[in-house]
C-alpha positions as CSV (number, residue, x, y, z in Angstrom):
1,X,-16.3,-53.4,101.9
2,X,-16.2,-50.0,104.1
3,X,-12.9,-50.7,105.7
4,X,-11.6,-51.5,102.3
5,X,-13.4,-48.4,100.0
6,X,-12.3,-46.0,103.2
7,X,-8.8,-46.9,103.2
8,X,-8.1,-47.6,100.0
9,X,-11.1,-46.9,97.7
10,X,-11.6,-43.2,98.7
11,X,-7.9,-41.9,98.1
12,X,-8.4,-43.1,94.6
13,X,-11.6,-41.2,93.9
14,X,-11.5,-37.9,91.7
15,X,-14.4,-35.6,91.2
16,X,-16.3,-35.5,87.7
17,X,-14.7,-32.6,85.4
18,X,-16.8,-29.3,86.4
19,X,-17.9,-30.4,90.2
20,X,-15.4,-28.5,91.9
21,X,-16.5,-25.0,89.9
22,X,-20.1,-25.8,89.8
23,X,-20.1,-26.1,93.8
24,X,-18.0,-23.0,94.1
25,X,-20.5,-21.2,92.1
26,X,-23.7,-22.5,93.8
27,X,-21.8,-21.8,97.7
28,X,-20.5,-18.1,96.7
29,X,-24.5,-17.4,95.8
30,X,-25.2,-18.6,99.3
31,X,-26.9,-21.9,98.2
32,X,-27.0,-24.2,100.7
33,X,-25.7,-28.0,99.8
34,X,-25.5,-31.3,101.2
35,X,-24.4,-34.7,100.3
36,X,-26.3,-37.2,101.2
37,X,-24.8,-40.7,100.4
38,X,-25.5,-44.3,100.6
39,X,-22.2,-45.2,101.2
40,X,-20.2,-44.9,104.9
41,X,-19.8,-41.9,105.9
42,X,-16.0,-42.1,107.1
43,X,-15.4,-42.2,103.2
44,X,-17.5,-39.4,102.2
45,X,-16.1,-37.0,104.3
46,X,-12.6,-38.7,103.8
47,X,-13.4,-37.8,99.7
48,X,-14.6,-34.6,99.6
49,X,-11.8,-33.9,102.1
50,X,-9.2,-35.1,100.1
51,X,-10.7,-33.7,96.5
52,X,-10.7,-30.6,98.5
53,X,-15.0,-30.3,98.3
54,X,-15.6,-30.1,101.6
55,X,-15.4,-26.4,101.7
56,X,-19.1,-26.0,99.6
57,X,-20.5,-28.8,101.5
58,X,-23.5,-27.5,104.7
59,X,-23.7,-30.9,105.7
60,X,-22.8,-34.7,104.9
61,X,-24.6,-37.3,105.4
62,X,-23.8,-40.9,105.0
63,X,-24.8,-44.5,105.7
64,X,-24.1,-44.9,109.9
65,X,-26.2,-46.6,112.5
66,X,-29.8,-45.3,112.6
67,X,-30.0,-43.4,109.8
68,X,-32.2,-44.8,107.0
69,X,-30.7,-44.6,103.6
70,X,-31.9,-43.1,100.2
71,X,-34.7,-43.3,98.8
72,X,-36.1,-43.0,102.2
73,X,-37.2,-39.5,102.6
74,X,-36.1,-39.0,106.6
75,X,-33.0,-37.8,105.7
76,X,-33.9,-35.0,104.5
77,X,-37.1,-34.4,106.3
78,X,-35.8,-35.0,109.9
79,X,-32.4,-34.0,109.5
80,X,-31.8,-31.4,106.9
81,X,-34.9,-29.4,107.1
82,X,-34.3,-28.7,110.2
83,X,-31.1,-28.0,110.3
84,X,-32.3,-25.0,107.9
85,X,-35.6,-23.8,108.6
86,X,-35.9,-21.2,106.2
87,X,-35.9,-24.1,103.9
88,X,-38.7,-26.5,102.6
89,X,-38.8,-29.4,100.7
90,X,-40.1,-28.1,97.5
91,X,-37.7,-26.0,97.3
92,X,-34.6,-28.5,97.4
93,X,-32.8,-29.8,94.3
94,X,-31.5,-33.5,94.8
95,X,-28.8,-33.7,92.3
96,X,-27.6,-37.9,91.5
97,X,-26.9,-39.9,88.7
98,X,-29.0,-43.0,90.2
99,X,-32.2,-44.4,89.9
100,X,-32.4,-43.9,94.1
101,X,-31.2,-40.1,93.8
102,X,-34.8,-39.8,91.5
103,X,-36.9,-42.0,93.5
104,X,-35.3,-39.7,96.9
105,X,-36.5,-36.6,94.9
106,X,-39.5,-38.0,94.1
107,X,-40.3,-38.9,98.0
108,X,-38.9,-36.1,99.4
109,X,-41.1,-33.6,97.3
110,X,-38.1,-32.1,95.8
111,X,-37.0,-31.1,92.5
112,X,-34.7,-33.9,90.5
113,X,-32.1,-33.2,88.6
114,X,-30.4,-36.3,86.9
115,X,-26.9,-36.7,86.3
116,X,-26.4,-38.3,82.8
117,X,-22.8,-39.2,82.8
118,X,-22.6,-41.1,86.5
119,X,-23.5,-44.8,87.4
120,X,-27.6,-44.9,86.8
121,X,-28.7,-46.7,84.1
122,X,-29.9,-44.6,81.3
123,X,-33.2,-45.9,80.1
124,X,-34.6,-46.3,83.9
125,X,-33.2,-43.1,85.1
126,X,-34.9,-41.5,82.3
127,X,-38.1,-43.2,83.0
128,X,-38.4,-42.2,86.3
129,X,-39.0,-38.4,84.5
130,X,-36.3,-36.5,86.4
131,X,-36.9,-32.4,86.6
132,X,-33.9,-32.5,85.0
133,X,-31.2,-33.4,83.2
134,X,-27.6,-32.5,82.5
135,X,-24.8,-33.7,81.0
136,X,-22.0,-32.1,83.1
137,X,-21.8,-30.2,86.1
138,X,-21.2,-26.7,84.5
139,X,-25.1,-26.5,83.5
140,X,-26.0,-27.2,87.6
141,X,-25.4,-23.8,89.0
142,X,-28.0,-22.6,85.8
143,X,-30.8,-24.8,87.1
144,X,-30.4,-23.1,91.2
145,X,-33.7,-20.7,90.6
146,X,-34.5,-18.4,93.0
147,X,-37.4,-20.5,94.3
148,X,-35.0,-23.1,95.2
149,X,-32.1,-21.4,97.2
């Protein structure tokens, strides 16, 4: 499954309409943003590279040996955080459109912000009571309060 997504999965993947702008926005203010994914990492870096992301991104992280994957709060706790110390947990917006991006928020003391058009299912998402939710990425840069960045 990795070798295959990386080599052939990944060059097929295209952002969602409004990523591209919304990350442009939220870097040019100075906020800080990772991508932390449950998939290999080789193809996360290999997308955003390729869809030309990679410029707004601090820091990737992706499923590789030792590091626990969402909704395990570690990742952010012991290798985030630290890696910006002005920051804390509470201040953080994880932004997903899975029932493990809420349930990563919800462990990590962050804020959750639910993606409605992505992959989660809608009814369970919504039950899990996200922080919040939006429709497409233009209404993300909106939700970045000063409190959070």
């Amino acid at each position: 499954y990795r070798r295959l997504y990386t080599t052939e999965g990944a060059p097929l993947l295209r952002p969602f309409a409004g990523v591209a702008e919304a990350l442009q926005e939220l870097h040019f203010c100075g906020t800080k943003c990772a991508v932390v994914s449950n998939k290999g990492i080789e193809a996360v870096r290999r997308s955003l590279d390729e869809s030309g992301l990679s410029t707004f991104i601090d820091i990737v992280f992706g499923a590789s040996a030792g590091l626990p994957t969402k909704p395990d709060p570690t990742v952010l706790t012991d290798h985030i955080l630290p890696r910006f110390t002005q920051l804390e947990a509470h201040r953080v917006l994880i932004v997903g459109d899975t029932e493990i991006d809420i349930l990563f928020a919800r462990r990590c003391g962050a804020y959750a912000c639910w993606v409605s058009y992505g992959y989660g299912d809608v009814s369970r998402c919504r039950s899990l009571k996200p922080d919040y939710e939006i429709a497409n990425m233009d209404a993300l840069p909106s939700l970045i309060p000063s409190k959070m960045h």
